[in-house]
C-alpha positions in Angstrom: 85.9 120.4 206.5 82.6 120.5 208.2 80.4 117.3 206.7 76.5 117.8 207.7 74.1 115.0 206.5 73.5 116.7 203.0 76.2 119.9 202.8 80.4 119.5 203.4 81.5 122.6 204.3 85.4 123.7 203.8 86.6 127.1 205.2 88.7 129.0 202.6 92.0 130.8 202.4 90.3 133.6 204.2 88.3 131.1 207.1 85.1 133.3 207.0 84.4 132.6 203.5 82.9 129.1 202.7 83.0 126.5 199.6 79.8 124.2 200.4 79.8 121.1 198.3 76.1 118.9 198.7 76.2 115.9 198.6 74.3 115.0 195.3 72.0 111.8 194.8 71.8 110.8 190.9 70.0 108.1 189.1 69.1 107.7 185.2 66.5 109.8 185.9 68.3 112.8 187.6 69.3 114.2 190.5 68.5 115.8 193.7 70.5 117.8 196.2 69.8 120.1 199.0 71.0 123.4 198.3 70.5 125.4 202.0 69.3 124.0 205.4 69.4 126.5 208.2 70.2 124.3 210.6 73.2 122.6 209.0 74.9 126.2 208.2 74.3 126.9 211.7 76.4 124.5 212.8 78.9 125.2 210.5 78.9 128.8 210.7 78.7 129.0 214.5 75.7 131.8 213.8 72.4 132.1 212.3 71.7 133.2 209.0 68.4 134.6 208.0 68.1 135.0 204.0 65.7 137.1 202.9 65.9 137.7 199.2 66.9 135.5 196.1 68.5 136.7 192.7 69.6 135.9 189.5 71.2 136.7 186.6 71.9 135.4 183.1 75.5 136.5 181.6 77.6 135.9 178.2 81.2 134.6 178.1 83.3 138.0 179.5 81.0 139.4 181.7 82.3 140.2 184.7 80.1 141.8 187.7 81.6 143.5 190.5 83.3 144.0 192.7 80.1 145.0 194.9 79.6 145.6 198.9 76.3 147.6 200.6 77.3 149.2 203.6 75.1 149.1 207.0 72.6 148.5 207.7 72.3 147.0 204.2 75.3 145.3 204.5 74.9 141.6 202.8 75.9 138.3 203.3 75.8 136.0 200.3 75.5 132.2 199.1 76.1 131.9 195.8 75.7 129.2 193.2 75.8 128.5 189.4 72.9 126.8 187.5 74.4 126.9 184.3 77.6 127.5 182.8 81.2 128.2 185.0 82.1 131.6 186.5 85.0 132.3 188.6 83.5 134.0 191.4 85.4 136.4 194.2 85.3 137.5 197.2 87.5 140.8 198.7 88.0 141.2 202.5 87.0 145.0 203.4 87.2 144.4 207.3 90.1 147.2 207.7 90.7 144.9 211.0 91.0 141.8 209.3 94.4 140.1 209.1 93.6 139.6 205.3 92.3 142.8 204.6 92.5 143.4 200.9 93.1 139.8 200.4 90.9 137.3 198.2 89.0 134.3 197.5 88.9 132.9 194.2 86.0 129.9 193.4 85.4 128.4 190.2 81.6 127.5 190.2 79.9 125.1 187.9 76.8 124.1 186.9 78.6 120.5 187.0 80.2 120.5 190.6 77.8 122.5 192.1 79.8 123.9 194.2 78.1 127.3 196.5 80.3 129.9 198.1 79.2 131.5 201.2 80.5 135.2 201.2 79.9 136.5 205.1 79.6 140.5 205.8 82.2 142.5 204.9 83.5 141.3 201.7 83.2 142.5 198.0 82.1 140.0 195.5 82.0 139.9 192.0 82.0 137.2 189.2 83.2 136.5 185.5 81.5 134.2 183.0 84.3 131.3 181.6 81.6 129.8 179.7 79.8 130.7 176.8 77.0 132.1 178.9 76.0 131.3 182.5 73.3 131.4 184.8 74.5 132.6 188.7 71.8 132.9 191.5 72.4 133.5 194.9 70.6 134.6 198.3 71.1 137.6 200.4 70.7 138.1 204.0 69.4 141.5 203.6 67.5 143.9 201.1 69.1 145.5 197.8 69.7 148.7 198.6 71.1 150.9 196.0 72.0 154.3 198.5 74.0 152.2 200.7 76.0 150.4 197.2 79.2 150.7 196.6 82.2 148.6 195.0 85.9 148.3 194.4 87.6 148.2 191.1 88.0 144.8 189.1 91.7 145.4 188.3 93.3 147.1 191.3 97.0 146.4 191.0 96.8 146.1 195.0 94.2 143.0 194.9 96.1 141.2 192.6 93.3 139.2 190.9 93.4 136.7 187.8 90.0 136.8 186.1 91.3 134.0 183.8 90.4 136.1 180.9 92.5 138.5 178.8 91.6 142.1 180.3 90.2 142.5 176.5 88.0 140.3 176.7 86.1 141.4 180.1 82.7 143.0 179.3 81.0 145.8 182.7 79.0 148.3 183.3 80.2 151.6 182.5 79.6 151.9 186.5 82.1 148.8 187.0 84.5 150.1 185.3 84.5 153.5 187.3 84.9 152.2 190.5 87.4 153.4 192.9 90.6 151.3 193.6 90.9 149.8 197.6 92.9 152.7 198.7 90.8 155.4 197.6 87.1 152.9 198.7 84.8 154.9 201.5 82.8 153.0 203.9 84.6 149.9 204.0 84.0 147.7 207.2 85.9 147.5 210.3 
């Protein structure tokens, strides 16, 4: 684990992606925490990272998004982080060179720990509420693009993922649940 003055980071199963726990300062009044500083993921990270665009999203219990990738030059790195409610979020290594290709990270994220999940190029992510509804943001190192989107399906037998819900109980998109499986993905990353 990395500690910087506000943010501990702690490399993952797959090293690349990122649990970042800040360090939070309560009182009867509140609380405050420092959610990004440039300088201190630098450090950690051993790169820069330049975010350029924030999102959000508001989800029911079930709902599960992803698994998404854009492919260059929109290809995204992500820090993400619940606000309200728990999700178990994931992230799927598409680097065909990678010794963990196909391999994943699994996170549960809480509005009560806090915790943030830094997802670096060349990994799917997707999420699934555990709560009765739940409140996800996260930043983005590049633009939305939706020509260069593409994604991997949730249940691919060859990821081997437990969304810690009954597969009944999952809610997507009609274009989530069309996606292709890992063998049959295009443009995945080298």
């Amino acid at each position: 684990m990395l500690t910087g003055e506000a943010l501990n980071f702690s490399p993952q199963e797959i090293s690349d992606v990122i649990l970042i726990k800040p360090d939070l300062y309560s009182d009867d009044r509140g609380y405050f925490m420092e959610t990004f500083r440039s300088d201190l993921f630098e450090k950690a990270l051993g790169y820069k990272v330049k975010f350029v665009q924030d999102n959000e999203s508001k989800s029911s219990k079930g709902v599960l998004r992803g698994l998404h990738y854009q492919t260059p030059p929109y290809e995204q790195a992500k820090l993400v982080r619940v606000v309200e409610g728990v999700v178990l979020d994931i992230a799927v290594d598409l680097r065909r060179s990678s010794a963990t290709f196909g391999k994943h990270v699994a996170v549960k994220l809480t509005s009560k720990n806090k915790y943030q999940l830094y997802i670096p190029h060349g990994f799917a992510h997707g999420f699934v509420v555990l709560s009765d509804s739940a409140t996800f943001v996260y930043k983005t190192d590049n633009f939305y693009n939706s020509k260069f989107e593409r994604g991997i399906l949730f249940n691919d037998k060859a990821l081997n993922i437990d969304w810690s819900l009954p597969i009944d109980d999952l809610q997507l998109s009609e274009k989530d649940r069309n996606l292709p499986k890992l063998s049959d993905a295009k443009d995945l990353f080298d």
